[in-house]
MARBA-3410 file (N, C-alpha, C, O; in Angstrom, 1 decimal):
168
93.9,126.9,90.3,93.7,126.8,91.7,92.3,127.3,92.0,91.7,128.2,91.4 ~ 91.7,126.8,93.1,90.3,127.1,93.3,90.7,128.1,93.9,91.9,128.5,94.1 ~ 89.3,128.8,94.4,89.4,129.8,96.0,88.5,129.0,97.0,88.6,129.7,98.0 ~ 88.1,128.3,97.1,87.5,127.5,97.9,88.7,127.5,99.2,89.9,127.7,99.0 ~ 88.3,127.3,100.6,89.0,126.3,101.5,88.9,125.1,101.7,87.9,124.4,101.9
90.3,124.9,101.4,90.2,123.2,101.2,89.3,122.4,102.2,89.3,122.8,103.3 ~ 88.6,121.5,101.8,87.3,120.9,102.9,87.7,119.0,103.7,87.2,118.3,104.5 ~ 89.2,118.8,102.4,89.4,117.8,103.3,90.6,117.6,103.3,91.4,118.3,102.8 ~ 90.9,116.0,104.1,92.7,115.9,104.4,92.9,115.2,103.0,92.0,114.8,102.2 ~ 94.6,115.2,102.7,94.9,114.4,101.4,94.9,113.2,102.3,94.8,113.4,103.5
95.1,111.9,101.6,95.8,110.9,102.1,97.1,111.0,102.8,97.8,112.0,102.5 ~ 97.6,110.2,103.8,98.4,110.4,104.1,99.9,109.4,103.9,101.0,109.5,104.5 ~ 99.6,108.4,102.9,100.3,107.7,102.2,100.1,107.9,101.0,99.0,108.6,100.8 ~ 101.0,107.3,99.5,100.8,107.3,98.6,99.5,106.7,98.0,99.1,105.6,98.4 ~ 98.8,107.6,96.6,98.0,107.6,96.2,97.6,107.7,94.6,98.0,108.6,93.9
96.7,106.4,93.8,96.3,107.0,93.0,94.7,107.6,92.9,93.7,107.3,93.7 ~ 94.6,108.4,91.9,93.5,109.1,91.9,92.7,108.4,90.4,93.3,107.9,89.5 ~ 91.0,108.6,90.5,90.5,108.6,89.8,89.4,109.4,89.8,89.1,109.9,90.9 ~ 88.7,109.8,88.9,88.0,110.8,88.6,86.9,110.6,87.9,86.9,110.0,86.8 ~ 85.7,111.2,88.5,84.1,110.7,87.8,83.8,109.4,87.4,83.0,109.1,86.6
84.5,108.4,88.1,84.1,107.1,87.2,82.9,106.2,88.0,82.5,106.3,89.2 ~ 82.6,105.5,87.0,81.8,104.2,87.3,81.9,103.0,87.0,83.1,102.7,86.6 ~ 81.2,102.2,87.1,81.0,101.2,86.6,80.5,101.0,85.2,79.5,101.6,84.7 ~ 81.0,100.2,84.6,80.5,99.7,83.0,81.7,100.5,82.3,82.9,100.3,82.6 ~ 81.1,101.7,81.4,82.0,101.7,80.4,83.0,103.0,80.8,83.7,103.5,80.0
83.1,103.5,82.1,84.3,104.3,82.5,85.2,103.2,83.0,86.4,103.6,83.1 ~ 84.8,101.6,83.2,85.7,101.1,83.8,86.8,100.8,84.9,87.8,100.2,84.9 ~ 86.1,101.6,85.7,87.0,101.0,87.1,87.2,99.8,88.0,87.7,99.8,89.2 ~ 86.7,98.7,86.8,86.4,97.3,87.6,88.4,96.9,87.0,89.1,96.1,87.6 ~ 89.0,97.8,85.8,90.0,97.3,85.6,90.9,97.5,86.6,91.6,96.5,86.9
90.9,99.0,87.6,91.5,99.7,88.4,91.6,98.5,89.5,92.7,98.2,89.9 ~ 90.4,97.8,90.0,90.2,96.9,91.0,90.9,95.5,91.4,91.4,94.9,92.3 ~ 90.8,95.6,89.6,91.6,94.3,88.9,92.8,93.8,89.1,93.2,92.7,89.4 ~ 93.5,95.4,88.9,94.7,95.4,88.9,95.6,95.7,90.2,96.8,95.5,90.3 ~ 94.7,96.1,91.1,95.2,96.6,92.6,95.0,95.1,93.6,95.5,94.8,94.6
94.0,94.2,92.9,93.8,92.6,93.8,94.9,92.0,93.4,95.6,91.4,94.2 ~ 95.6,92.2,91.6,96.9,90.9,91.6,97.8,91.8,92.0,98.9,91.1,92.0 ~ 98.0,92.9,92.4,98.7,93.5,93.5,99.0,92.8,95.0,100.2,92.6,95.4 ~ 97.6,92.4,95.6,97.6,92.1,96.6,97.7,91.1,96.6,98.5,90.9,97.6 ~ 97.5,90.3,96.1,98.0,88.7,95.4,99.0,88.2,95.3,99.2,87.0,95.6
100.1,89.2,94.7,101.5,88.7,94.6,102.4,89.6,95.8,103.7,89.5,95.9 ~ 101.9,90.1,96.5,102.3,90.4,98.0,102.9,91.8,97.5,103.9,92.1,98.1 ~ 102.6,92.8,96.4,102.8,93.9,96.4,102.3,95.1,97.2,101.2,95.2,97.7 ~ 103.4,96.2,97.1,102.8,97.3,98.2,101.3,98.0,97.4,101.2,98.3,96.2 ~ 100.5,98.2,98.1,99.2,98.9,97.2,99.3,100.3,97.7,99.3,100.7,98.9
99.3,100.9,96.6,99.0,102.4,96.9,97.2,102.9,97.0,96.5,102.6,96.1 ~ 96.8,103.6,98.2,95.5,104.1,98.1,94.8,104.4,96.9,95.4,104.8,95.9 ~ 93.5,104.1,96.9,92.9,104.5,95.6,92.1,105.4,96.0,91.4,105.1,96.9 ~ 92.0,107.2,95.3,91.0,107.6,95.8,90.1,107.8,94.5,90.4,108.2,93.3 ~ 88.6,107.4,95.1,87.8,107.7,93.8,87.1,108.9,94.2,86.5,108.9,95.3
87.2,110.3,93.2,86.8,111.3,93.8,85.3,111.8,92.3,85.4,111.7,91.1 ~ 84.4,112.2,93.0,83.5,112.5,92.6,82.1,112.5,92.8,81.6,112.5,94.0 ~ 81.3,112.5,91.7,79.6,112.5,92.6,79.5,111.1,93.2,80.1,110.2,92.7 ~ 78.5,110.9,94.6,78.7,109.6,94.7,77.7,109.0,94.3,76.6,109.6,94.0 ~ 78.0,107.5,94.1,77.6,106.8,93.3,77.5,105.3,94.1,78.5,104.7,94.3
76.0,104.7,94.5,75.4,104.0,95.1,76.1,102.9,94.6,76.6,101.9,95.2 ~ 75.9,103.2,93.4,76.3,101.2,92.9,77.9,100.7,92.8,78.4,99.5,92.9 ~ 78.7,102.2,92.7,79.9,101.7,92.9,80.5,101.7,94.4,81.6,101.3,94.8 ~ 79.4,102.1,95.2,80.1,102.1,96.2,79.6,100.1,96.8,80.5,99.3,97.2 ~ 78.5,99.8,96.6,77.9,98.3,96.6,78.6,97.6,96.1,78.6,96.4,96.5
79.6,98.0,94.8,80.3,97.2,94.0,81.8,96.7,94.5,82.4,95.6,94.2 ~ 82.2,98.0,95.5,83.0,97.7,95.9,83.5,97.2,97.5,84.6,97.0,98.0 ~ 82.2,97.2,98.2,81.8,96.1,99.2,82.1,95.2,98.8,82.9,94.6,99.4 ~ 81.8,94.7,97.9,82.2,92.8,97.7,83.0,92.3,98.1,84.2,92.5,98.0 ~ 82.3,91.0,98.8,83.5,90.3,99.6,84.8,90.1,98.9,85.8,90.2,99.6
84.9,89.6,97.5,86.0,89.5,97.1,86.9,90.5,96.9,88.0,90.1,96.9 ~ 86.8,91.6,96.8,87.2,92.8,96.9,87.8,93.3,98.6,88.5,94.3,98.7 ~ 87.4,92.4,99.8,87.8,92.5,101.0,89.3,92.8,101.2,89.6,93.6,102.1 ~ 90.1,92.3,100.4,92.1,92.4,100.7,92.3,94.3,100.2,93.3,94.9,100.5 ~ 91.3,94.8,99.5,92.1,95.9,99.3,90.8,97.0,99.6,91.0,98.1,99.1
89.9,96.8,100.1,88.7,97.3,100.7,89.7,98.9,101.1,89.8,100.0,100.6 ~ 90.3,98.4,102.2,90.9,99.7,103.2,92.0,100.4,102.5,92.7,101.2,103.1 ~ 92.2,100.0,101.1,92.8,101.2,100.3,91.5,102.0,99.7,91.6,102.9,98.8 ~ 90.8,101.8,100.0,89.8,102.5,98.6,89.4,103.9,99.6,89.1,103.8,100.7 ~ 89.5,104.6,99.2,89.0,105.9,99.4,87.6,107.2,98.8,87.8,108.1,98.0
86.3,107.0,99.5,85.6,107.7,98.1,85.9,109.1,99.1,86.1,109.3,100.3 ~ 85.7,110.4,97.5,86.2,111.9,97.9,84.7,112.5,97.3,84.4,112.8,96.1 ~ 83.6,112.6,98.6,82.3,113.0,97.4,82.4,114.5,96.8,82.6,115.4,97.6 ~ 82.4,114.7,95.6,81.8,115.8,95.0,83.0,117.0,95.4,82.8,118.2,95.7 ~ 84.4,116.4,95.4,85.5,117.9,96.1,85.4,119.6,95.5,84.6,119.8,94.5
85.9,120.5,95.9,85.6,121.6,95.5,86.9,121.6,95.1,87.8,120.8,95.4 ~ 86.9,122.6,94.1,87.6,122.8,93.0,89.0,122.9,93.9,89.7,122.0,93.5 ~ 89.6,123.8,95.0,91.3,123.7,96.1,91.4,122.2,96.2,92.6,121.9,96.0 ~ 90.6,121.4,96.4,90.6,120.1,96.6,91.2,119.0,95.6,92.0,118.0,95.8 ~ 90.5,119.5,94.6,90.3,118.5,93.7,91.6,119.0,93.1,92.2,118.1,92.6
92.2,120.4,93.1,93.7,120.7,92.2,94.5,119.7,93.4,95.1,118.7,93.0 ~ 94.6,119.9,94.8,95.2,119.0,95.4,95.4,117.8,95.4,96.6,117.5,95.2 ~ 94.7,117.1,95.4,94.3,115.5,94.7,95.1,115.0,93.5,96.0,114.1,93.6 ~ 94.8,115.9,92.3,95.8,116.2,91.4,96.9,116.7,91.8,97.4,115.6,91.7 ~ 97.5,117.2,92.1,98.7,117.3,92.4,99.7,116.3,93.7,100.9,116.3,94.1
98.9,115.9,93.8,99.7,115.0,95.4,99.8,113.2,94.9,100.4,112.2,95.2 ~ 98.9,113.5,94.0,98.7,112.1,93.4,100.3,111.5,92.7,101.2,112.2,92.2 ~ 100.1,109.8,93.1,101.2,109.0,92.1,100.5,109.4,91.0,101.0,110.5,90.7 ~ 99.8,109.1,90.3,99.2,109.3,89.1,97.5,109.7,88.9,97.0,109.6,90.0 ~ 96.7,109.9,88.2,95.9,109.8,87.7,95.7,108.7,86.7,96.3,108.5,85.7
94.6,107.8,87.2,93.7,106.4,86.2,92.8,106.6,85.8,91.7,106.7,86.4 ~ 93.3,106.8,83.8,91.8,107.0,83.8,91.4,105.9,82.7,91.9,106.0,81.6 ~ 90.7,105.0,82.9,90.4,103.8,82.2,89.5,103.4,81.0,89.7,102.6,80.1 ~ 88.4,104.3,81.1,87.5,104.1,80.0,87.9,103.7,79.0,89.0,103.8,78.5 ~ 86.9,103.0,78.5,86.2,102.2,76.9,86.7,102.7,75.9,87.3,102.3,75.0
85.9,104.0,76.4,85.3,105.3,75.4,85.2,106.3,75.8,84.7,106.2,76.9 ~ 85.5,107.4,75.5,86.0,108.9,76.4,85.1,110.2,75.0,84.8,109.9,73.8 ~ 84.8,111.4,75.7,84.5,111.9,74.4,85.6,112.9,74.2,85.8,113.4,73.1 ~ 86.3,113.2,75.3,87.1,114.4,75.4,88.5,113.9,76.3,89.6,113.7,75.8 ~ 88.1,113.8,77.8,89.3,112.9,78.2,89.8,114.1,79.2,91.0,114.3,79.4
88.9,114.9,80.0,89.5,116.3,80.3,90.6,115.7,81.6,91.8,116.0,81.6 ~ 89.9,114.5,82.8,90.4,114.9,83.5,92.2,114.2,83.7,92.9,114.3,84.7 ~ 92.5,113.5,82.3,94.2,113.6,82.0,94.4,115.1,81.2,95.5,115.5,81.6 ~ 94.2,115.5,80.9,94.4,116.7,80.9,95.2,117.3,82.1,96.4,117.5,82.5 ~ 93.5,117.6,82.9,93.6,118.1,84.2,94.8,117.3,84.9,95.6,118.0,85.5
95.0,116.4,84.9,96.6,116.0,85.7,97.6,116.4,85.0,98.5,116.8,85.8 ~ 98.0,116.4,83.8,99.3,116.5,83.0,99.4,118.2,83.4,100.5,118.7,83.4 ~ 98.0,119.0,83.8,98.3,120.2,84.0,98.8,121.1,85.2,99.3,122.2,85.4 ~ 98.4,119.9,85.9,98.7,119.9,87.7,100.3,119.1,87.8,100.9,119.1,88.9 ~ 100.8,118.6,86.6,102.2,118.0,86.7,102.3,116.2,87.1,103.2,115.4,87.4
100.5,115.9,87.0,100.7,114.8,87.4,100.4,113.6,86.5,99.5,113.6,85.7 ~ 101.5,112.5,86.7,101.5,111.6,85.4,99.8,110.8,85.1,99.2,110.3,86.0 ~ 99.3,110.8,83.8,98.1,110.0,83.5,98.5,108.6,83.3,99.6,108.3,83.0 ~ 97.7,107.8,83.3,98.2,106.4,83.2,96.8,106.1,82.3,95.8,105.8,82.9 ~ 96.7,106.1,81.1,95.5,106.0,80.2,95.2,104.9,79.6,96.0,104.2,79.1
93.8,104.5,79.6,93.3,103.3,78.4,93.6,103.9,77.3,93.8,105.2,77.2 ~ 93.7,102.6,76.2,94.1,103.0,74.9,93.2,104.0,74.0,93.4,104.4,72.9 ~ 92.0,104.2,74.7,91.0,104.9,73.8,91.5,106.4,73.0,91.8,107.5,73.4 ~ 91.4,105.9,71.5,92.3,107.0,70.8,92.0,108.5,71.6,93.0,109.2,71.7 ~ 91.0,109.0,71.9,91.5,110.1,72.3,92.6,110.6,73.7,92.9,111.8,73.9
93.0,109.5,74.5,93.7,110.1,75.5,95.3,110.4,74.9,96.1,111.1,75.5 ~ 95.6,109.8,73.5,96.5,109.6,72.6,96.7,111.5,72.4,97.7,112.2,72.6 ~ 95.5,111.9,72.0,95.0,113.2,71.7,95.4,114.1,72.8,96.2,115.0,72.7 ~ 94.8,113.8,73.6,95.0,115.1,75.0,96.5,114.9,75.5,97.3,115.9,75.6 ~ 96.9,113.6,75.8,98.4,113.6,76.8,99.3,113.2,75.7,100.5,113.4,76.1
99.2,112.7,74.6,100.3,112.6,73.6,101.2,111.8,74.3,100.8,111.2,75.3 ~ 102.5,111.6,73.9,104.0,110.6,74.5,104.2,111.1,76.1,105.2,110.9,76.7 ~ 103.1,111.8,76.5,103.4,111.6,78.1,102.7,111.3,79.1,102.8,111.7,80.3 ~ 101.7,110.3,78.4,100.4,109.6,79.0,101.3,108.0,78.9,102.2,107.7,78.2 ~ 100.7,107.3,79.8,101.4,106.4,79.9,99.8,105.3,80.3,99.1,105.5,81.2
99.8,104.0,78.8,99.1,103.7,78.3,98.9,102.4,78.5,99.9,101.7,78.4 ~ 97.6,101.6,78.7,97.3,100.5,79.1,96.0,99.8,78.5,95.0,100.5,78.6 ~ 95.7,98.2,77.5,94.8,98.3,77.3,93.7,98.1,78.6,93.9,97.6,79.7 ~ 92.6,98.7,78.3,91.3,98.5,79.2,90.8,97.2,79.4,90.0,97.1,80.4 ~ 91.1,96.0,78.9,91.4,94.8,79.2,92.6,94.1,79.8,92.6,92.9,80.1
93.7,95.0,80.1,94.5,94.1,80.6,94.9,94.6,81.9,95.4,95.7,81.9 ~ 94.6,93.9,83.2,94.7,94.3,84.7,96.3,94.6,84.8,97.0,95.5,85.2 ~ 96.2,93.2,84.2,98.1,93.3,84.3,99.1,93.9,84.3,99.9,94.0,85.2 ~ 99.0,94.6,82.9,99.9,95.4,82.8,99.8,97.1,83.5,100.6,98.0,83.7 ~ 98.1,97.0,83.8,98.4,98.3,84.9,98.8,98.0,86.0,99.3,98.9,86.6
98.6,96.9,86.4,99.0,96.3,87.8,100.7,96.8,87.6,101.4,97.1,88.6 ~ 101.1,96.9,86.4,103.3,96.8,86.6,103.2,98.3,86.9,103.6,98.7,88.0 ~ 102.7,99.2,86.0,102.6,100.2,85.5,102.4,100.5,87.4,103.4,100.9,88.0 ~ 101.1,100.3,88.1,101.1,101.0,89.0,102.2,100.2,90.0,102.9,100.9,90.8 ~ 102.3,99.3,89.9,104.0,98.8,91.0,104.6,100.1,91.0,104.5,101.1,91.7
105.7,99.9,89.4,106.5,101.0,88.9,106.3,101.9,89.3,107.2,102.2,89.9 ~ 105.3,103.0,89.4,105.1,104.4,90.1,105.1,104.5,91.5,105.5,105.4,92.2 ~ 104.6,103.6,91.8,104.4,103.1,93.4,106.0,103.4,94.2,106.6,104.3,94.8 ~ 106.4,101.8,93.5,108.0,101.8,94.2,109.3,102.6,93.5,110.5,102.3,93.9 ~ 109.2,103.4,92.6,110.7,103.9,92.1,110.3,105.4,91.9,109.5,106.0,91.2
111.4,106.0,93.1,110.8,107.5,92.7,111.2,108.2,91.6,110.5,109.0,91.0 ~ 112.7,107.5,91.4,113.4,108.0,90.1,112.5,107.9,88.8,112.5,108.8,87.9 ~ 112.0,107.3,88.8,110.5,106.9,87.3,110.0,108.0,88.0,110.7,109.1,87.9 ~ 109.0,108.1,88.8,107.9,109.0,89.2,108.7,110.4,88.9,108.0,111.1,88.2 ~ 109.8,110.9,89.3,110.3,112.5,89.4,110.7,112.5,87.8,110.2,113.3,87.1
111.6,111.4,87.2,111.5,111.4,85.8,110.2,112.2,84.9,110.2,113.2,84.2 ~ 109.2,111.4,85.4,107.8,111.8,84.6,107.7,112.9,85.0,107.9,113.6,84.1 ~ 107.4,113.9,86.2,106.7,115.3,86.6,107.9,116.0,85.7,107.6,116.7,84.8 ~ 109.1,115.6,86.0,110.4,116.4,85.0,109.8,116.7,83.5,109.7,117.8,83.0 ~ 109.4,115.6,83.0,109.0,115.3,81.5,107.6,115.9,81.2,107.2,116.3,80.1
106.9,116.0,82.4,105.5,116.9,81.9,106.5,118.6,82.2,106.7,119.3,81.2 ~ 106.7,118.9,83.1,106.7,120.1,83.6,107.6,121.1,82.3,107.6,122.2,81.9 ~ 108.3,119.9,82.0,109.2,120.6,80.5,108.0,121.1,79.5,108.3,121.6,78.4
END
């Protein structure tokens, strides 16, 4: 827990969280990907918040007109202080973390330790940090994070399952 006072509101609907990312090889064009055939097949979308330093080009990237149906989920969180950012983590449906290539993988960590489920690309190390309670998608496939985030979205019983299964 920080000591900080907290500096902002959480969301006030359901949310996932992402952390330090960019564009190219952190990959959050998958996250984007996967939240449009959301919107596409008339699913509920949960908030996206991307929380971290900000970042000009992802924010330009995510202007794009095609990107317009899920615009008003996207949430940026610049630079939170440490009360914040355990908040975030903790309130969150999940943590997304998508990369390529990771060197360490802290901030699934950082959720599985706050109780909150990771939803990881296949990059062998998130295998490492969250083990059988990371829950795993390739970095090419929108799709299947698209189920993956339905599933957490709409069934609480899955979602309280998983906090049950980290908190053990």
């Amino acid at each position: 827990q920080g000591v900080e006072a907290p500096e902002i509101s959480l969301p006030s609907s359901p949310y996932l969280l992402t952390v330090g990312l960019n564009l190219g090889r952190k990959n959050i064009e998958i996250v984007l990907n996967a939240l449009m055939m959301m919107a596409k097949s008339g699913k509920d979308i949960p908030q996206l918040v991307l929380a971290g330093a900000h970042r000009k080009r992802l924010k330009r990237y995510v202007d794009r007109s095609d990107l317009q149906p899920i615009r008003d989920r996207i949430v940026f969180v610049n630079n939170p202080n440490q009360t914040d950012l355990v908040r975030l983590y903790e309130n969150a449906l999940a943590l997304i973390i998508p990369s390529r290539i990771e060197g360490w993988g802290l901030p699934a960590g950082e959720a599985l330790w706050c109780g909150t489920p990771a939803l990881c690309s296949t990059a062998p190390v998130f295998y490492e940090v969250c083990g059988e309670l990371g829950l795993y998608f390739d970095p090419d496939d929108p799709e299947t994070l698209a189920g993956q985030i339905s599933r957490l979205n709409e069934d609480a019983a899955y979602r309280e399952e998983l906090r049950r299964r980290i908190a053990e």
